[in-house]
C-alpha positions in Angstrom: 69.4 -11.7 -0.3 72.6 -9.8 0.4 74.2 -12.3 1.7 73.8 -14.3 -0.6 74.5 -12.0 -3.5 78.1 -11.9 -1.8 78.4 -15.2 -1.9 77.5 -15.9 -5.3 80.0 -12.7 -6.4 82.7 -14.7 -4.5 81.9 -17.6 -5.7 82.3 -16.3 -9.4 86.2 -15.0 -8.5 86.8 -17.7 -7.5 86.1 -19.7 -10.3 87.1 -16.8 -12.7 83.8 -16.6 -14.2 81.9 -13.1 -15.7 79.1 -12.3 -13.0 75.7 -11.2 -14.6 74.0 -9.1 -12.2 69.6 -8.6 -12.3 69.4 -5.8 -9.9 66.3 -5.0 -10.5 65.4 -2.1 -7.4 68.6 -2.6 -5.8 70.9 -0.3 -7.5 72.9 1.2 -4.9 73.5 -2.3 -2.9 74.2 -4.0 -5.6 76.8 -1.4 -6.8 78.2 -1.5 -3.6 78.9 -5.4 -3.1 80.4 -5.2 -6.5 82.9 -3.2 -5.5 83.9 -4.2 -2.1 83.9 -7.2 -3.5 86.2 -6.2 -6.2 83.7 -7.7 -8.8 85.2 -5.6 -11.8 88.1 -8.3 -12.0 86.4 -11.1 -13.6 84.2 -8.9 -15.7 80.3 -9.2 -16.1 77.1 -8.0 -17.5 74.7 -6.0 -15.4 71.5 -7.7 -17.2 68.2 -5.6 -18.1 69.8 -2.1 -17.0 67.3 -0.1 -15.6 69.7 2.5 -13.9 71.1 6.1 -14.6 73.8 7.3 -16.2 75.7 7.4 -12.5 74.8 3.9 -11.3 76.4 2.5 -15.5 79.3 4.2 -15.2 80.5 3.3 -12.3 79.5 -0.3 -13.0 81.8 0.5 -16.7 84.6 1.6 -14.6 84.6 -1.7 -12.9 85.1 -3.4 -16.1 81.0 -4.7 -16.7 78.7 -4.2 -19.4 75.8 -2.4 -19.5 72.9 -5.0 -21.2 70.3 -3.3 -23.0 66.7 -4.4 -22.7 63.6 -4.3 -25.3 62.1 -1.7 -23.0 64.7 0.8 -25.0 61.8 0.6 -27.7 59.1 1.6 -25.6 57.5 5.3 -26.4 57.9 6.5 -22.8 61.4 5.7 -22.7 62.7 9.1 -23.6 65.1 9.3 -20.3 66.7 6.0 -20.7 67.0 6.8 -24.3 69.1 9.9 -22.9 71.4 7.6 -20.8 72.0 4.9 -23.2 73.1 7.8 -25.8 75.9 8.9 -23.4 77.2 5.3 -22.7 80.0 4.3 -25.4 78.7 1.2 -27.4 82.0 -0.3 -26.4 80.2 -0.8 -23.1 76.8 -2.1 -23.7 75.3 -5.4 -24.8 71.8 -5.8 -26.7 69.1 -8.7 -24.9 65.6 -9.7 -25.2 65.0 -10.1 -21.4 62.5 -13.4 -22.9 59.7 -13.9 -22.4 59.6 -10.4 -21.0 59.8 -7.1 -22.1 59.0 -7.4 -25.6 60.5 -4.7 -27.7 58.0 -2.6 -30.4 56.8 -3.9 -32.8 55.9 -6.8 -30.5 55.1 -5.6 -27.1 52.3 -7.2 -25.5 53.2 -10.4 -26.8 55.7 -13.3 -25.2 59.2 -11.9 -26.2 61.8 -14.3 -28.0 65.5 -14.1 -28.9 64.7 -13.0 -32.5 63.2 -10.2 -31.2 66.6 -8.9 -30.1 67.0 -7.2 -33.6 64.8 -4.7 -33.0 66.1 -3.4 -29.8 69.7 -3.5 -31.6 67.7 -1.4 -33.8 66.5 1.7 -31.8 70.0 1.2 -29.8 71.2 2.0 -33.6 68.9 4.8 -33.8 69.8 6.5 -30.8 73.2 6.2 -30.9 73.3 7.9 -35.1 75.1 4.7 -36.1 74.3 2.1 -38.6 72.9 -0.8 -37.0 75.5 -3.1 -38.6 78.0 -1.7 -36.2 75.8 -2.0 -33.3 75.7 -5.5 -34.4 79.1 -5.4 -34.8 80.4 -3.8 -31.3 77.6 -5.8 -29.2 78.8 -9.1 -30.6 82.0 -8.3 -29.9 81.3 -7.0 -26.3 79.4 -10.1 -25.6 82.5 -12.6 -26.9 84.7 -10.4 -24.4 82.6 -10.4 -21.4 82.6 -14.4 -21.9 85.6 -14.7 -22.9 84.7 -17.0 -26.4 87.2 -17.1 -29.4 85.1 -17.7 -32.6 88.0 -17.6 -34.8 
């Protein structure tokens, strides 16, 4: 999987495309392809972050965003509230991970991109900022990392 990882991170230079990266209990090899690979260059998202504070800012420093999932909503989530709190919004991205990990009120049920309010929400919360500026910032984020001109 490695190897192919590589591959697919090369393969994204070359064609100047933002990586999105799902690494899901592979934090440290991941981190470390990304930079030997010089992954930062293009950009990218690291999807559903389930890291610490550590593994997000070094992925920042590369140049990705961090994407925050509907498990921010959760009650036992008190530590990953703690990271995301120290990560500067101009960093992170809001996502509903669908169909999985719903966000509360909804949890337990098959997740759907409306739902991505209410983690948007909580990320609000946590950060002491009104959630139109999360709105705001994320979108923002999101029209960088992909490079898209609205306007």
């Amino acid at each position: 999987k490695l190897k192919r990882f590589r591959e697919q991170v090369g393969l994204a230079k070359e064609l100047k495309l933002p990586i999105v990266v799902h690494d899901r209990e592979a934090h440290r090899e991941a981190l470390e392809i990304l930079k030997s690979e010089k992954a930062g260059e293009n950009r990218g998202i690291i999807h559903c972050f389930s890291g610490d504070e550590k593994m997000a800012k070094a992925c920042m420093d590369m140049g990705f965003f961090i994407s925050i999932p509907g498990s921010l909503t959760y009650k036992d989530a008190g530590p990953f509230h703690e990271i995301v709190k120290r990560l500067p919004l101009e960093f992170l991205l809001v996502e509903t991970d669908a169909p999985f990990l719903t966000p509360v009120p909804f949890r337990g049920k098959r997740n759907e991109p409306s739902y991505v309010k209410y983690t948007a929400e909580k990320l609000a919360e946590i950060k002491g900022v009104a959630f139109e500026k999360v709105a705001e910032v994320t979108t923002q984020n999101a029209l960088k990392v992909f490079r898209l001109n609205l306007g």
